[in-house]
Steps between C-alpha positions, in 0.01 A plus 500: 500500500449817650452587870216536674474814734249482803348859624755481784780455292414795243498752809837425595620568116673833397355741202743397254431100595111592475535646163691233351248248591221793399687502139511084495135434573406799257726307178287195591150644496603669165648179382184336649262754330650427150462163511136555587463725212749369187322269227588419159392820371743711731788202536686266355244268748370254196081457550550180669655598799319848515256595832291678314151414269441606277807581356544827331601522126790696383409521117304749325132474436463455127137547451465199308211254550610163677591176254666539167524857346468628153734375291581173684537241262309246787503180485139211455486173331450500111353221340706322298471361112587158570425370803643153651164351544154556393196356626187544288079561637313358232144636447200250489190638525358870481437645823204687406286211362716214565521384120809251394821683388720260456464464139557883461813649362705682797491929419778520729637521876544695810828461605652532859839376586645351869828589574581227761846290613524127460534271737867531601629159440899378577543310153832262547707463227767197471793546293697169402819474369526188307802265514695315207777223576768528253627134349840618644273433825463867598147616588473853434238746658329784319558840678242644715473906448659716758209627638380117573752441785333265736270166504213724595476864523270813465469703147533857426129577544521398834812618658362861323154461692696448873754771391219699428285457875787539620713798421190705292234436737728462808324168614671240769652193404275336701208653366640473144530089557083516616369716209680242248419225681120615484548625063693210405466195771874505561660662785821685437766414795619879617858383402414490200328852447818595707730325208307639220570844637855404514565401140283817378777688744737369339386518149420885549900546606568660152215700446500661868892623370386630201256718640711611780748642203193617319397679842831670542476632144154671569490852495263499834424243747307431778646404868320411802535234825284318690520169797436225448473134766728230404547233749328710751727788488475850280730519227471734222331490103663749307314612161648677179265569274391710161202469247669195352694318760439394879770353693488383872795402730457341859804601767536460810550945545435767352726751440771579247698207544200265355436782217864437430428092490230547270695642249284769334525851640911461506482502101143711494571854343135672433257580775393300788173564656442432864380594804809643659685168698822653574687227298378561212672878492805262513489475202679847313508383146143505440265785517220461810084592469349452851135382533276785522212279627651454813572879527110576441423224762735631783320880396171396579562372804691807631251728256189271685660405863715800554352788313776606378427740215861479319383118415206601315677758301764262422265251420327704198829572390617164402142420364484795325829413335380182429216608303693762275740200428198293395372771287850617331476078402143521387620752239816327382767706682795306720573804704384771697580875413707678715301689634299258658800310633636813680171548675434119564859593665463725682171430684683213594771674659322715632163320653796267694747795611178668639383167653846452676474838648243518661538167664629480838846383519590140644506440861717260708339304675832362670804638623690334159443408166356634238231780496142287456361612171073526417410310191406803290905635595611124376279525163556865422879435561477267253295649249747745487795275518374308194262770287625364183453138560175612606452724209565261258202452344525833371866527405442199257154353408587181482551469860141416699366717739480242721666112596138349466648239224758333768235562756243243291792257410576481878127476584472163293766335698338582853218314427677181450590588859131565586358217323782241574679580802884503549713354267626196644889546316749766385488266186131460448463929556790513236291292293197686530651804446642378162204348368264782615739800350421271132184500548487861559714578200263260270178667612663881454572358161144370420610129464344221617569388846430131407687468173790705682594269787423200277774629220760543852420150579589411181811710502420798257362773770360810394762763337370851439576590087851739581666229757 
């Protein structure tokens, strides 16, 4: 905590004592001031926890009207040839002068169609094995299949519908035993959700290997960290991601060592996008594209809070780069000319050379330790430090401009967190973590959720076509 001075105490001080504390209480304000003043448009401060509403938009006005836009495929119900049911309105009498039609041969129908959901019903099902005595005086049973283990048990349908609530739309195990209790008349014990998540854990052992060895085999991949409660205390969900593939790990920290656990950036020899932890740079075998979303974030805020005109410049330099990558792609070409690589160069050098010139240099605020650095000195240090990881995108055009794709992958897990609450086991946030990355991969491979998880249940998981 630090002290408190009374007026009597300050006059008794000396100039150098006075100017430390001058140099402490002016670090705070600032410190104070950009809390005040940082959002999710300026930050890495998600929308949730922001001060600010409403929240400014980083993305570029596209002029287009709001709902689906031209070309959209969009989606409405289509009525269908054969329908399950159909109820018929006979006609009896004319409404104009009321004369009997029933006699009349039928010209034809109006047809509209209901696309409703049954009752949901539990059906039971009894299996029985018969049994056969020998007349050497053995009685012999016939075999029950595997998958009919115990005297009574839930089916596939149903342990897919509470893996479902659970670990797609992040629901409790408490609330998950109501809602089916309310469908289907028969409440689900929470140990049992809680085992059904277990064997899908288990059954998904094979496929989550697979695609960590497909992962490491990509030519880019996406990296990014995030906490997450179990048993009351932050550990850490680690996501690896591409187009194809999502894969989640829980650890207990989250630095190079659990990278190392996981297994997939030791072997991982393309490009990793992320947003510049220091352990991923650990990493020297694989190339590195920093997220340039957080770099346009931290620039408005100093472009916005600080005026500081080196920002905006450097700003419109990596958007402007953007857009002549976009365009070189729009017109089949996988590389920019020369030319425009030596100038997207050298404004880069040069905007952030300029900008640490004409900064002030660090002060001390102590008599030891190191020199206290601004946050524009701290990100134009490391612009410069890392200009092609954060070049990337333009070196090769398969890298993203940005880490947006971990950034949504991450986003689903945190609102199991929001929705749920802590995860009440290492084991269960394992499990989640499992079952949610094959979801993810399923959905980013237009299959169907359902039929997915059912086909793990039953042992044959989902297998992309080159595994």
């Amino acid at each position: 905590m630090e002290k408190k001075y009374e007026a009597s105490d300050l006059m008794n001080l000396t100039n150098p004592e006075l100017i430390a504390i001058i140099l402490t209480l002016q670090e705070k304000i600032i410190r104070l001031e950009e809390m005040i003043h940082k959002d999710s448009h300026n930050s890495h401060i998600p929308p949730s926890q922001s001060l600010h509403f409403p929240i400014k938009n980083l993305r570029e006005k596209t002029g287009g009207k709001p709902g689906g836009q031209t070309g959209h495929p969009g989606k409405t119900l289509q009525m269908v040839n054969q329908p399950d049911h159909i109820i018929k309105y006979q006609v009896t009498r004319c409404e104009r002068c009321g004369k009997d039609l029933s006699a009349v041969p039928v010209e034809g129908c109006e047809r509209r169609q209901v696309f409703d959901i049954p009752a949901i019903v539990c059906e039971v099902t009894e299996h029985q094995a018969e049994k056969k005595k020998c007349s050497c005086g053995h009685l012999t049973t016939a075999m029950f299949p595997k998958a009919i283990s115990a005297p009574v048990q839930y089916g596939n349908n149903f342990q897919c519908l509470l893996t479902i609530l659970s670990a797609y739309e992040y629901m409790s195990y408490d609330r998950i035993s109501e809602l089916v209790e309310q469908l289907t008349g028969y409440r689900v014990n929470e140990s049992t959700v809680c085992s059904f998540q277990g064997k899908l854990y288990h059954n998904l052992a094979d496929f989550e290997e697979k695609s960590k060895v497909q992962l490491t085999q990509s030519e880019v991949i996406h990296n990014d960290e995030t906490g997450i409660p179990v048993e009351g205390k932050q550990q850490w969900l680690h996501v690896t991601s591409t187009n194809e593939l999502t894969h989640y790990a829980v650890d207990t920290k989250r630095g190079k060592e659990t990278t190392d656990r996981i297994g997939i950036l030791p072997l991982f020899h393309g490009t990793t996008v992320h947003d510049g932890w220091k352990a991923y740079f650990g990493y020297k075998e694989c190339r590195h594209a920093l997220c340039n979303a957080h770099h346009l974030r931290e620039l408005t805020f100093f472009e916005e809070e600080e005026k500081a005109i080196w920002a905006t410049s450097f700003k419109n330099l990596l958007l402007s780069a953007k857009a002549q990558v976009a365009k070189a792609r729009d017109v089949g070409r996988d590389h920019l000319d020369l030319a425009s690589l030596q100038s997207i160069e050298s404004q880069y050098q040069g905007i952030l050379e300029g900008a640490k010139a004409s900064l002030p240099p660090p002060l001390r605020t102590g008599k030891r330790g190191k020199l206290k650095k601004t946050r524009q000195q701290n990100l134009i240090e490391r612009l410069l430090e890392h200009k092609e990881s954060a070049l990337a995108f333009v070196y090769d055009f398969r890298v993203p401009f940005d880490n947006n794709l971990a950034e949504r992958d991450i986003r689903m897990m945190k609102l199991k967190d929001k929705v749920s609450g802590t995860f009440r086991s290492p084991h269960g946030a394992e499990c989640f973590a499992r079952i949610r990355g094959y979801i993810s991969t399923v959905r980013k491979n237009g299959g169907n959720v359902f039929e997915e998880i059912k086909n793990a249940f039953c042992g044959q998981p989902f297998l992309l076509q080159n595994w």
